[in-house]
C-alpha positions as CSV (number, residue, x, y, z in Angstrom):
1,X,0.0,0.0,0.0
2,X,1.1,3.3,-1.0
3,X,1.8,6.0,2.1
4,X,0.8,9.2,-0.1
5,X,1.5,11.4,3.2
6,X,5.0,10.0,3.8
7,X,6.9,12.0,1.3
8,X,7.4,15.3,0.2
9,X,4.8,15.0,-2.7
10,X,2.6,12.3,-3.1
11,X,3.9,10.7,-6.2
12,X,6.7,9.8,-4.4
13,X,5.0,7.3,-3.0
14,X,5.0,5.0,-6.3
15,X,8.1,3.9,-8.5
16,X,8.4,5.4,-11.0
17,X,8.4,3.2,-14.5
18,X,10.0,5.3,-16.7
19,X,13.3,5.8,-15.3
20,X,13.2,3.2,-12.1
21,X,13.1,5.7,-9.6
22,X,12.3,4.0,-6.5
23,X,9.5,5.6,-4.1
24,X,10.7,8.3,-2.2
25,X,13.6,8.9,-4.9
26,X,13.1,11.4,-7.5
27,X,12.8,11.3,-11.1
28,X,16.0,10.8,-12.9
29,X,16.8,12.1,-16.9
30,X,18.6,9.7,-19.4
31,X,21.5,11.9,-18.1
32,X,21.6,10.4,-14.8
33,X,20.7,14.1,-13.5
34,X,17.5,14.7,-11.6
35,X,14.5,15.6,-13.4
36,X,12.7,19.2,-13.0
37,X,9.1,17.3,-13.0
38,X,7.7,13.7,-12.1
39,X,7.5,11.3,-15.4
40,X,4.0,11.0,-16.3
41,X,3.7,7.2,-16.1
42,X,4.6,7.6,-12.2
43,X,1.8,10.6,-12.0
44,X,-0.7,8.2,-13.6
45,X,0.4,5.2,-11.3
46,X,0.2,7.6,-8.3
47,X,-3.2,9.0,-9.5
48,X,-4.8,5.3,-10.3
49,X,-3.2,3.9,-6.8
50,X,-4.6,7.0,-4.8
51,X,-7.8,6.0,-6.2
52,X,-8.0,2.2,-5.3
53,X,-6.6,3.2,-2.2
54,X,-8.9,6.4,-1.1
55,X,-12.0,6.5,-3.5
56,X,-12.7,8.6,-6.7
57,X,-14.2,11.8,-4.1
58,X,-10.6,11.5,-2.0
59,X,-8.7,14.1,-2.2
60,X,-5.0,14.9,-0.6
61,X,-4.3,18.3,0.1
62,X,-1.1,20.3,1.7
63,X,-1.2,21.1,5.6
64,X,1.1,23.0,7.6
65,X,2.4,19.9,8.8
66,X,3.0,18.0,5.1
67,X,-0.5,15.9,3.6
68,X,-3.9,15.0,4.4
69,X,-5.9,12.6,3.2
70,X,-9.8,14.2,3.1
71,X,-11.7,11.0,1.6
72,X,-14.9,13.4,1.3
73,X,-13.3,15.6,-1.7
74,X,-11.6,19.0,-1.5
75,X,-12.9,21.8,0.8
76,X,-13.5,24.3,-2.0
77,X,-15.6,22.0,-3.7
78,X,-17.3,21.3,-0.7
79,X,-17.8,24.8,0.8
80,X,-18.8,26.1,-2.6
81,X,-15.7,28.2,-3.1
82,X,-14.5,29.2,-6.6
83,X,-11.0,29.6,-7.0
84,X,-10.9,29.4,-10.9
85,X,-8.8,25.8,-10.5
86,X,-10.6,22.3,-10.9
87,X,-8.3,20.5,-8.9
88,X,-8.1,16.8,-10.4
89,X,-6.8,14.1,-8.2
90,X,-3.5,14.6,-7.0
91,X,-1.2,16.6,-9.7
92,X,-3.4,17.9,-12.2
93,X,-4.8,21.6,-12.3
94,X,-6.8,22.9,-15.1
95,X,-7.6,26.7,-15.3
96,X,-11.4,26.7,-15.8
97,X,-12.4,29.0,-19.1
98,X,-13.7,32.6,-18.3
């Protein structure tokens, strides 16, 4: 089981398959130097696994203290704010259209 809280992003909790990276290790270029973003096979791995793991309405956000795990979706949503971001599970943001 994946401990998405654990790290110091979430996706670190899954290896990633495109360069090896173990979890907890970073992503790694063909270079051997490490890489300025997350591969997106590990993003999708961490995505489907925080799924199975915490439902399609969890959500993990940042706390003063690292990551929580809300399983009843993000407080925006919930509290019917509008920050102009759909937040999509874990690493995704897209800007909604004016």
């Amino acid at each position: 089981m994946a401990e998405f809280c654990g790290h110091a992003h979430p996706v670190l909790a899954v290896p990633c398959a495109t360069c090896r990276a173990k979890p907890g290790g970073w992503c790694k270029r063909p270079s051997g130097h490490r890489a300025s973003d997350f591969h997106q096979s590990r993003k999708d791995l961490a995505d489907a696994l925080f799924i199975r793991q915490h439902g399609p309405d969890a959500s993990i956000e940042r706390s003063a203290t690292g990551w929580v795990i809300d399983p009843t979706g993000y407080r925006e949503d919930r509290e019917g704010g509008d920050g102009g971001v759909d937040v999509l599970p874990l690493f995704e943001q897209v800007r909604k259209a004016s």
